[in-house]
N, C-alpha and C positions, 0 to 999 in steps of 0.2 A: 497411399495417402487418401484419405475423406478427400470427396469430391469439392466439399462446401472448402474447404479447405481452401482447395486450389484457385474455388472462386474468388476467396475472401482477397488471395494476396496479387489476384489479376485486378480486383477493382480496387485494394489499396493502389497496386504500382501505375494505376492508371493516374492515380491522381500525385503520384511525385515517387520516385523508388527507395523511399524509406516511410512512407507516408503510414500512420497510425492511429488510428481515434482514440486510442487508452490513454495518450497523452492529454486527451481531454477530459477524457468520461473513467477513469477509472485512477483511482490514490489510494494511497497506502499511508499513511500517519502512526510516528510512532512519539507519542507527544513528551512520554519517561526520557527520551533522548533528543527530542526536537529535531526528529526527523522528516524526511519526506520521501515518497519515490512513486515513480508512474507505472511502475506493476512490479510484478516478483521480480524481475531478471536486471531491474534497472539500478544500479548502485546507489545509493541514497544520498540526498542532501541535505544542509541543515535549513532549516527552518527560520525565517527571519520575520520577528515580530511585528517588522515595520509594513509587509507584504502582508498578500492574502494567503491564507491556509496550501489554495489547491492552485492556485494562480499567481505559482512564484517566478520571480524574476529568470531565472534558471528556467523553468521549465516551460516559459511562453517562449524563449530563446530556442528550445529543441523545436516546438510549434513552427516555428518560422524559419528553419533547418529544414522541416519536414515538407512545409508548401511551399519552398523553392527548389522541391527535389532533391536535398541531401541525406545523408543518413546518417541524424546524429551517434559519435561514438560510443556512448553510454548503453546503445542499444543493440554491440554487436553480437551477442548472443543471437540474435535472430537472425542477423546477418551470415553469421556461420553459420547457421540450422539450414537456412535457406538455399548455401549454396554447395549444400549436399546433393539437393535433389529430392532425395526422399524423407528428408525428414520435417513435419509440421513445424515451426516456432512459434513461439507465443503469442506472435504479431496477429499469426492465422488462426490458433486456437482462442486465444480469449477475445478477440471480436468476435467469434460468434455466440457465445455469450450474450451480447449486448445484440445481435441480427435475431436470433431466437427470442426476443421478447418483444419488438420492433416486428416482428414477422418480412421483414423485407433488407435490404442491401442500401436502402436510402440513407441510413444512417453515415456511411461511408461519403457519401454526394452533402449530405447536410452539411456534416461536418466540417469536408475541405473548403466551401464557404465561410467559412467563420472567421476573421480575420485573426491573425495570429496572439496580438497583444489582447484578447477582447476577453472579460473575465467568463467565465462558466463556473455549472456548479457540477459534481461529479452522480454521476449513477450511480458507481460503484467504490464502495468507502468501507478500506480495511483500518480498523481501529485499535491503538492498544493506548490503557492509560498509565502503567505502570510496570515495571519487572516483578513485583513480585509476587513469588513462587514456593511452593516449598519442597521443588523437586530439580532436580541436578542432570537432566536426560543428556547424555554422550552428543546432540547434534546439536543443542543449544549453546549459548553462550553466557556471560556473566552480564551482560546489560538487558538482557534478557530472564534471567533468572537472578534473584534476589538471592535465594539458596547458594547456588554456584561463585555470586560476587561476595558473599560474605564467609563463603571456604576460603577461595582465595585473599581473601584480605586478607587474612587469619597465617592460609601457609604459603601464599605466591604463586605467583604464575606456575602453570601445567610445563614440566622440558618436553618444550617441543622443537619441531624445526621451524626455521623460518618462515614457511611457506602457511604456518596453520600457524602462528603466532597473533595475528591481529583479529584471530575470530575469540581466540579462549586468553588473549593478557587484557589486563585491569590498563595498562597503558600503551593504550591502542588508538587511542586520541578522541575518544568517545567520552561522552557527557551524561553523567545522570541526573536529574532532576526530582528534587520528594516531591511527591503527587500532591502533600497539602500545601505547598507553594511553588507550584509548577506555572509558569506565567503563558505556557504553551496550550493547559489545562483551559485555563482562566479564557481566553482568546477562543478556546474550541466549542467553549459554551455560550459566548457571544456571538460564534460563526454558525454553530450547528441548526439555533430554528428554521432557515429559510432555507440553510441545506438540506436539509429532512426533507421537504417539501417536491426536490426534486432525483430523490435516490431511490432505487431501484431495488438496491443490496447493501445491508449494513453487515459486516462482519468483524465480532470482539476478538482479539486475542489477547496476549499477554508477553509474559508471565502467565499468570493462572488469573483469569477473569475475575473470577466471580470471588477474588479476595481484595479486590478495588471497590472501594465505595459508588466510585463514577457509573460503573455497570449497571449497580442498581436504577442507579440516578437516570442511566439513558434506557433501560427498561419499563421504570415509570413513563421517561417521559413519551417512550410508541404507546406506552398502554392509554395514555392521556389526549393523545392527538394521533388514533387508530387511522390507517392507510394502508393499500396494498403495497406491503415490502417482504423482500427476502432477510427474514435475519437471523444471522448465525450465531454461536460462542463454542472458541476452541478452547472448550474444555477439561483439563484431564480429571475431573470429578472426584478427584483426593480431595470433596472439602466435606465439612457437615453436611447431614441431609438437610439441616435450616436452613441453610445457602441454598441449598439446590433447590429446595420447593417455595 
């Protein structure tokens, strides 16, 4: 295992044995579903308009889990990774992410300061504003892809077993929202200017990006109020070269 590694989850557990600053500094939004989650590994939750974007009621509750030294359960993918022994979890890999641009381990000490209920805004901000797609890939799913949710509308759910049923059925309890009147949309362009202000890493996904109007629209708007950030778009480049240049 990386040394840094090792470091990162001695000065987490120093500070409570589930302790993790991606609950603060790092989201995931998927606004086609009005969803939310505190990094890849953490099951997602809905979105409530009455709350803030990154500062939802749910996820200050894990905060305050976390600095009275619990380990909330949503998070035990790391929990297990970790008590392999030899294996990194995401607790220890993507905080150093956020230590390599910081250049120091303070972030960790900042952070468990902060009091639980207390709003922030994220460094690291994974964005998608709609499903659609016009490609059907074997690992994705139908609220995910436009293509794949209007196969199946058309012939029905995939025969599968039960255990892979809720990634690839149409009723899985999941929500889609059209992106011209998506009220999660609307909210994220009211929240984003002052978010911008303090991110780090913007990264687009999808569906396929760059067939959302919004893309555009959040490409202008770095081009317009220039700052140093990391920004991505997971691309799969099936569109016009007009889109792409």
């Amino acid at each position: 295992m990386d040394g840094l590694f090792d470091v990162v989850k001695s000065k987490n557990d120093s500070k409570g044995s589930g302790f993790c600053i991606l609950k603060w500094w790092h989201a995931e939004m998927h606004l086609a579903e009005g969803i939310n989650m505190s990094c890849y590994h953490c099951p997602p939750h809905n979105l409530n308009l009455d709350q803030d974007l990154h500062n939802t009621d749910f996820k200050k509750q894990q905060r305050k889990t976390m600095l009275e030294g619990g380990k909330p359960s949503e998070c035990s993918r790391c929990w297990d990774l970790e008590d392999t022994g030899d294996i990194a979890s995401p607790r220890q890999v993507l905080t150093t992410m956020f230590l390599k641009k910081k250049m120091s381990l303070d972030i960790i000490d900042d952070t468990a300061k902060i009091p639980w209920n207390e709003n922030v805004y994220p460094k690291y901000l994974e964005l998608s504003f709609s499903n659609r797609c016009q490609l059907k890939c074997s690992y994705c799913a139908p609220q995910k892809s436009s293509a794949w949710f209007n196969e199946m509308k058309e012939h029905g759910d995939y025969d599968l077993s039960e255990d892979n049923k809720k990634q690839y059925s149409l009723d899985a309890g999941w929500t889609l929202y059209e992106e011209e009147t998506n009220p999660y949309i609307k909210k994220f362009w009211d929240w984003f200017p002052e978010a911008y202000e303090h991110l780090d890493t913007l990264r687009v996904t999808g569906g396929e990006p760059f067939l959302s109007d919004h893309v555009y629209r959040l490409i202008d708007y770095i081009r317009c109020n220039p700052k140093p950030i990391e920004f991505h778009v997971n691309s799969n480049l099936c569109v016009s070269e007009r889109r792409i240049n």
